[in-house]
C-alpha positions in Angstrom: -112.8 -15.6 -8.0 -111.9 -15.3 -4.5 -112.6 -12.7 -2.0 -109.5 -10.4 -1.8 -107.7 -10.9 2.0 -106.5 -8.3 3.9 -102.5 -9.0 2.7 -100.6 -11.2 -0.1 -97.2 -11.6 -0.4 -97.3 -10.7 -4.4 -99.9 -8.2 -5.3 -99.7 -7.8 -9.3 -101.3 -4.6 -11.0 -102.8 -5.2 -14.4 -103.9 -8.8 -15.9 -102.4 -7.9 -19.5 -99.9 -9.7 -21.2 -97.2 -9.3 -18.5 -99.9 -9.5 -15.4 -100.9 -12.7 -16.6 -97.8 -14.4 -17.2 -96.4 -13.2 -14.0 -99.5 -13.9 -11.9 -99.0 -17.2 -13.2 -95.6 -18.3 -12.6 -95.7 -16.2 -8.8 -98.5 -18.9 -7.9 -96.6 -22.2 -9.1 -95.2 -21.0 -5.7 -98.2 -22.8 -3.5 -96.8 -21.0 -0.1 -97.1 -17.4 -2.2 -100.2 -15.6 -1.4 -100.8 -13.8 -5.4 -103.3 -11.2 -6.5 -103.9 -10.3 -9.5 -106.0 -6.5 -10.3 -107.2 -5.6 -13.4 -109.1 -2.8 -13.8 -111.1 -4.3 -16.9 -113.7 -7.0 -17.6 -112.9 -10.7 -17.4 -114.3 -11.6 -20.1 -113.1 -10.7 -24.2 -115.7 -8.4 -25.9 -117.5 -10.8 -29.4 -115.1 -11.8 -31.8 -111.9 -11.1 -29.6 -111.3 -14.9 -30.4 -111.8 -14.7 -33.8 -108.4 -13.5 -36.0 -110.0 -12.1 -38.6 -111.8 -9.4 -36.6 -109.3 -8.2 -34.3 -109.3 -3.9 -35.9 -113.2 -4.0 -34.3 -111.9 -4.2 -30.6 -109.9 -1.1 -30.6 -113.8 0.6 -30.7 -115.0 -1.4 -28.1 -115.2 -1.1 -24.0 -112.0 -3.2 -24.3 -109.6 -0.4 -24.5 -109.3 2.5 -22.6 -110.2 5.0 -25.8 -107.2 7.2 -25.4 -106.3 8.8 -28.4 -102.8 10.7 -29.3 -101.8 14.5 -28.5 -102.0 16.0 -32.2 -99.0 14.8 -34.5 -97.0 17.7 -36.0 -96.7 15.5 -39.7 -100.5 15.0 -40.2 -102.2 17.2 -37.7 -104.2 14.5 -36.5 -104.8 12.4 -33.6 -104.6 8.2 -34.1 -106.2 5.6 -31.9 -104.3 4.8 -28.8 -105.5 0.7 -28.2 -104.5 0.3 -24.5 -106.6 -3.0 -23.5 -108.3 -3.2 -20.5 -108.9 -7.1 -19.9 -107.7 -10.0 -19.0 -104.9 -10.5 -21.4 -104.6 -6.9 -22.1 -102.9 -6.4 -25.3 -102.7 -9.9 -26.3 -106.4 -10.1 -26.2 -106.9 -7.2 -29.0 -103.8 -7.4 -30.5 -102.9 -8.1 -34.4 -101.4 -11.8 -32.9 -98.4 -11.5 -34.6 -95.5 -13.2 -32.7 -91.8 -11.5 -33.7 -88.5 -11.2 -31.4 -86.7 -8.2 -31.9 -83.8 -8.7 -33.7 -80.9 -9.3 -31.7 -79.3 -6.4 -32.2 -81.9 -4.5 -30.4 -81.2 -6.4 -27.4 -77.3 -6.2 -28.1 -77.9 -2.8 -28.0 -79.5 -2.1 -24.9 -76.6 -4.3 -23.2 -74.1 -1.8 -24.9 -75.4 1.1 -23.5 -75.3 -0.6 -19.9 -78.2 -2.6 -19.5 -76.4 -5.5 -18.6 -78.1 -9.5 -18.6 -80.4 -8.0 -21.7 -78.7 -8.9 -24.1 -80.0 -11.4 -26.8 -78.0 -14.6 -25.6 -79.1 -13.5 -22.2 -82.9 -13.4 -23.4 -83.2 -16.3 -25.3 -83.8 -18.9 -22.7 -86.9 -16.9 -21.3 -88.2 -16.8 -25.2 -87.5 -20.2 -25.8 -89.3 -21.5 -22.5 -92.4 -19.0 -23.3 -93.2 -20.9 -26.9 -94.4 -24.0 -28.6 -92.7 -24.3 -31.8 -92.9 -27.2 -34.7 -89.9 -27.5 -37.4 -88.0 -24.9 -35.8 -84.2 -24.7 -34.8 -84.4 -26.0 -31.3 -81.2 -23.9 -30.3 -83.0 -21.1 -31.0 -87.0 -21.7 -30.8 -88.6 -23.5 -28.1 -91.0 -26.7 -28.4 -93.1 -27.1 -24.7 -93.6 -23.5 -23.5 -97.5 -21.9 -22.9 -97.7 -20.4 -26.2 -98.2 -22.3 -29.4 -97.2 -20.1 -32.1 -96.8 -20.7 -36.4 -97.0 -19.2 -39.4 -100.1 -19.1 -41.4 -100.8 -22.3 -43.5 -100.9 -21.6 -46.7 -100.2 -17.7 -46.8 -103.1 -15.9 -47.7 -102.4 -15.5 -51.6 -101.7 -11.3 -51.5 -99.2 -12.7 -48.9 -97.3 -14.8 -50.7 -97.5 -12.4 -53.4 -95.6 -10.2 -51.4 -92.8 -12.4 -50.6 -92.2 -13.7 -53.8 -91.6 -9.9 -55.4 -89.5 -9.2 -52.1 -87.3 -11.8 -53.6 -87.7 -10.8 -57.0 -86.3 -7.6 -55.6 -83.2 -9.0 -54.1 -84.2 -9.2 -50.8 -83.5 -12.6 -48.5 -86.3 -14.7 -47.6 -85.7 -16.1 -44.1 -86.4 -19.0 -43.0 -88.0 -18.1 -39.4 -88.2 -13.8 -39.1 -90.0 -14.2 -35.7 -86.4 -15.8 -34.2 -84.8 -12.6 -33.8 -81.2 -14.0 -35.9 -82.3 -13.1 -39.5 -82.7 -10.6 -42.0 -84.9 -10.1 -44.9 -88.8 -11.2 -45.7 -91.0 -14.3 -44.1 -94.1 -15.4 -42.9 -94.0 -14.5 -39.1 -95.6 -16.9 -36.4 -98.8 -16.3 -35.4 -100.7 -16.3 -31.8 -103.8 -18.2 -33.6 -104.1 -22.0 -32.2 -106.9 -24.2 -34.3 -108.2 -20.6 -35.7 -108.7 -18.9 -32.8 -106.8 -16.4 -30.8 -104.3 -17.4 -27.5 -103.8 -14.1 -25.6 -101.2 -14.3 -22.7 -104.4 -14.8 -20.7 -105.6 -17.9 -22.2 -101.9 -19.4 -22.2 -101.0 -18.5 -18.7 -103.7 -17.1 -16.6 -106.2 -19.8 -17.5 -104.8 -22.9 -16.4 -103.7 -21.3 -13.5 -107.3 -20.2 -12.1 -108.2 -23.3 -10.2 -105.3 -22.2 -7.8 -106.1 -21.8 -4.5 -103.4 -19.3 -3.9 -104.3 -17.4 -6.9 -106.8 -14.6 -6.7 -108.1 -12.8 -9.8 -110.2 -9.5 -9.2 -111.2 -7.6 -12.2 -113.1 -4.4 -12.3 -110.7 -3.4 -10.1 -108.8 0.2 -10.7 -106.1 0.6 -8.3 -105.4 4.5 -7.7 -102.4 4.6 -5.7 -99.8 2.6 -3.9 -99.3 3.0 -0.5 -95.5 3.8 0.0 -95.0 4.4 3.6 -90.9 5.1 5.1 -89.5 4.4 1.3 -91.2 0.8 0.9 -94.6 0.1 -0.9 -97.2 -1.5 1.6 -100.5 -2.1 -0.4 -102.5 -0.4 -2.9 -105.8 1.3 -2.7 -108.4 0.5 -5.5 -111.8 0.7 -6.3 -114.5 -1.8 -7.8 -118.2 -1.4 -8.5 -118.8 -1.9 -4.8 -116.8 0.4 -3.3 -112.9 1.5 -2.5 -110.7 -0.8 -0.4 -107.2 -1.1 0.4 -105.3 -4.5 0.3 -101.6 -4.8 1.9 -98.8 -6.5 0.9 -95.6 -8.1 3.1 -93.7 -9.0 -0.1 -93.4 -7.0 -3.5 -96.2 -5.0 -5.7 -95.5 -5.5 -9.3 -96.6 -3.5 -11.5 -97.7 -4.3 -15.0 -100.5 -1.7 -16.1 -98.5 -1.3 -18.9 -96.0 1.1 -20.5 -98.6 4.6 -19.8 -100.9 3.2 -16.8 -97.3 2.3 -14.5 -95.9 5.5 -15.1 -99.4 7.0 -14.6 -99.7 5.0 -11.0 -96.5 5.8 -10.0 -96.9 9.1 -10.3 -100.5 9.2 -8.9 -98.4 7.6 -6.0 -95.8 10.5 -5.7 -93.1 8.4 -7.3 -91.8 11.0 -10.4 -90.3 14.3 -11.1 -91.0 17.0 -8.3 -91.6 19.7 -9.7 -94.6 18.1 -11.9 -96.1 16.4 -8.8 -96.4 19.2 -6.9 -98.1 21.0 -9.9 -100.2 18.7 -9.9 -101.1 18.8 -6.0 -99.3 15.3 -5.4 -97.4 14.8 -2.5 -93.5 13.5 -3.1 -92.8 9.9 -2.0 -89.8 9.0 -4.0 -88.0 12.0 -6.4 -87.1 9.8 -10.0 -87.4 12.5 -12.7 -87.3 9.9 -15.0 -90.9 8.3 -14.5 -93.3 8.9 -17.6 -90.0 10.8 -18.9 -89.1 9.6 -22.9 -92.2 7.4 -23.8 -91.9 6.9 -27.8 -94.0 5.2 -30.2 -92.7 3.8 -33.3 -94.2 5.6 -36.9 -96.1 4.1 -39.8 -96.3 5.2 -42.9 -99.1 3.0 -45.4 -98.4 2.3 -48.7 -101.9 0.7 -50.3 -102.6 -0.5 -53.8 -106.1 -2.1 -55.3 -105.7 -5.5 -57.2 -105.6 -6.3 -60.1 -108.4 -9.3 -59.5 -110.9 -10.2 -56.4 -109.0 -11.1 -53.2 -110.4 -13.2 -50.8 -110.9 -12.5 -47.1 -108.2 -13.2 -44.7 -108.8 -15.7 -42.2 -106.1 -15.2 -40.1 -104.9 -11.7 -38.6 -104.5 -9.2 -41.9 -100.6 -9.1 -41.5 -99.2 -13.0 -41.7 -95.4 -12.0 -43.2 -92.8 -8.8 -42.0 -89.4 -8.1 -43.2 -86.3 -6.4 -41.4 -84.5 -4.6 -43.4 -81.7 -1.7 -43.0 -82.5 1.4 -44.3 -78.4 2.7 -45.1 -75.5 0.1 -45.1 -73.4 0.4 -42.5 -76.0 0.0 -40.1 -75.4 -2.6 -36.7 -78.6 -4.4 -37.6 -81.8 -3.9 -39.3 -83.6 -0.6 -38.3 -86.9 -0.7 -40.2 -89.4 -3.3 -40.2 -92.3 -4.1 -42.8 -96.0 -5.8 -42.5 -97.2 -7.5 -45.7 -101.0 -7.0 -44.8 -103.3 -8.5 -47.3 -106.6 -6.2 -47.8 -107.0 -3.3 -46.2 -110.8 -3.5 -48.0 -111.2 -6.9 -46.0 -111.1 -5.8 -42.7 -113.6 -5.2 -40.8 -114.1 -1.3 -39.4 -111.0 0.2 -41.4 -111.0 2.4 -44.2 -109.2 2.1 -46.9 -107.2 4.7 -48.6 -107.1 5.5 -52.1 -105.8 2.7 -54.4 -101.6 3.7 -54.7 -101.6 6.4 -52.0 -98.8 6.5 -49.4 -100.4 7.5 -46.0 -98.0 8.7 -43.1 -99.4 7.3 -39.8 -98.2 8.4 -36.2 -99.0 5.1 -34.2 -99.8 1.9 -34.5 
């Protein structure tokens, strides 16, 4: 790790999934002075690597420890896992590797978001993977991320799918490509049993850079916007504050709460709640931190009938898209096969047969 100067020409907030790919690819640019700040540790707490035991890390000083507002359904609160490391979500994560189906992204170009549609997309997914026996039009085969399905599915697993079909449900052929419906074994971020966050894939092999600079335990608290344009950011680390300037772009990637959060911090956001809060107005956008959703869960958990053996890979190896009224444009619900809820390690259970509504994942 290199000693921070006094101005890059890329300054990246946040070494999660998105800091680490970007950091990478801004430094394949040997002129470009990059930074990279992460506010977390640089290295994975025990077991991060390990697939098996990823539901541990959400209780350890890998996360921030948030937790939800109450939920109206329950009346409880759930976990809220932001990482904080190197490789941020990827590191903690449940490693499961799915698209979004394409109408998602058709979607978002319908309602004006133009260039994000699927077709538009699938070049950037394709050059982000390492795929074997896939459809090369559609799946790529020398990107940073080696990525398969579990081999064999665990045995609850492939129970699953085979009463899926049994239903009259499709089994596809590849549900992490983002072109089928129905129920299959999605690829997996798990390379020779192990874990590959974003960090490992990216960030890793990009290190020995000499235009790279990674500082962890590094919080950044504001950016310094001065006449409209954003100059530096100030942060702190175990040895003090400091400021670090930048003559080309800040990017931030703390993530979908800690960008908003910073922005606002920085008196980018709605007015009125700034000055509530004693923040002076940089930049009036009412829609920063504005419509932040999270996607339910509701648990559905039955004992077996005979012993079932311990997962080795990440607890959730198949999903199915389905669509919950004909008619639909696309699939709107998706479904995790998960194989023991009694297997892993710091979850409870629920009662054999009981549906259990959940507000978060």
């Amino acid at each position: 790790m290199q000693a921070p100067s006094d101005s890059y020409d890329y300054v990246v907030v946040g070494g999660g999934t998105a800091g680490s790919v970007i950091a990478a690819r801004l430094s394949e640019d040997g002129a470009a002075r990059v930074l990279l700040l992460e506010a977390g540790v640089d290295r994975s707490p025990p077991g991060a690597a390990l697939p098996p035991a990823w539901p541990t890390l959400v209780h350890t000083e890998a996360t921030w420890g948030d937790s939800t507002v109450r939920q109206e359904a329950t009346g409880t609160t759930a976990l809220l896992a932001r990482a904080r490391l190197l490789g941020g979500g990827s590191a903690i994560n449940a490693m499961s590797f799915l698209r979004g189906h394409r109408s998602c992204y058709d979607a978002w170009e319908s309602d004006g978001a133009r260039g994000w549609g699927f077709d538009d997309l699938l070049p950037y997914f394709k050059r982000s993977e390492t795929t074997v026996g896939r459809d090369p039009a559609l799946r790529g085969t020398d990107g940073p991320l080696t990525v398969a399905p579990a081999q064999p599915p665990h045995p609850v697993i492939a129970a699953l799918l085979c009463a899926s079909t049994q239903t009259g449900y499709r089994r596809a052929s590849d549900i992490s490509g983002g072109t089928e419906e129905g129920f299959g074994c999605t690829d997996l971020n798990i390379v020779d049993g192990r874990r590959q966050s974003a960090a490992d894939a990216y960030l890793t092999p990009s290190r020995h850079r000499a235009n790279l600079t990674v500082l962890t335990e590094a919080l950044v608290h504001r950016l310094d916007v001065r006449d409209g344009r954003c100059t530096g950011v100030e942060y702190s680390t175990p040895g003090g504050t400091a400021r670090v300037g930048c003559c080309g772009e800040v990017v931030l990637t703390a993530g979908t709460i800690g960008s908003a959060q910073l922005l606002m911090l920085s008196g980018i956001g709605p007015p009125r709640h700034l000055r509530e809060m004693g923040i002076a107005v940089a930049a009036d956008l009412p829609g920063v931190g504005a419509n932040l959703q999270d996607h339910p869960i509701c648990n559905v958990v039955y004992s077996a009938a005979r012993p079932v053996p311990a997962g080795s890979n990440n607890h959730g190896e198949a999903a199915g898209l389905v669509r919950s009224q004909p008619g639909l444009d696309g699939p709107d619900l998706q479904m995790i096969f998960v194989d023991s809820l009694g297997h892993i390690p710091g979850v409870d259970a629920p009662e054999p047969g009981r549906v259990t509504p959940s507000e978060s994942p």
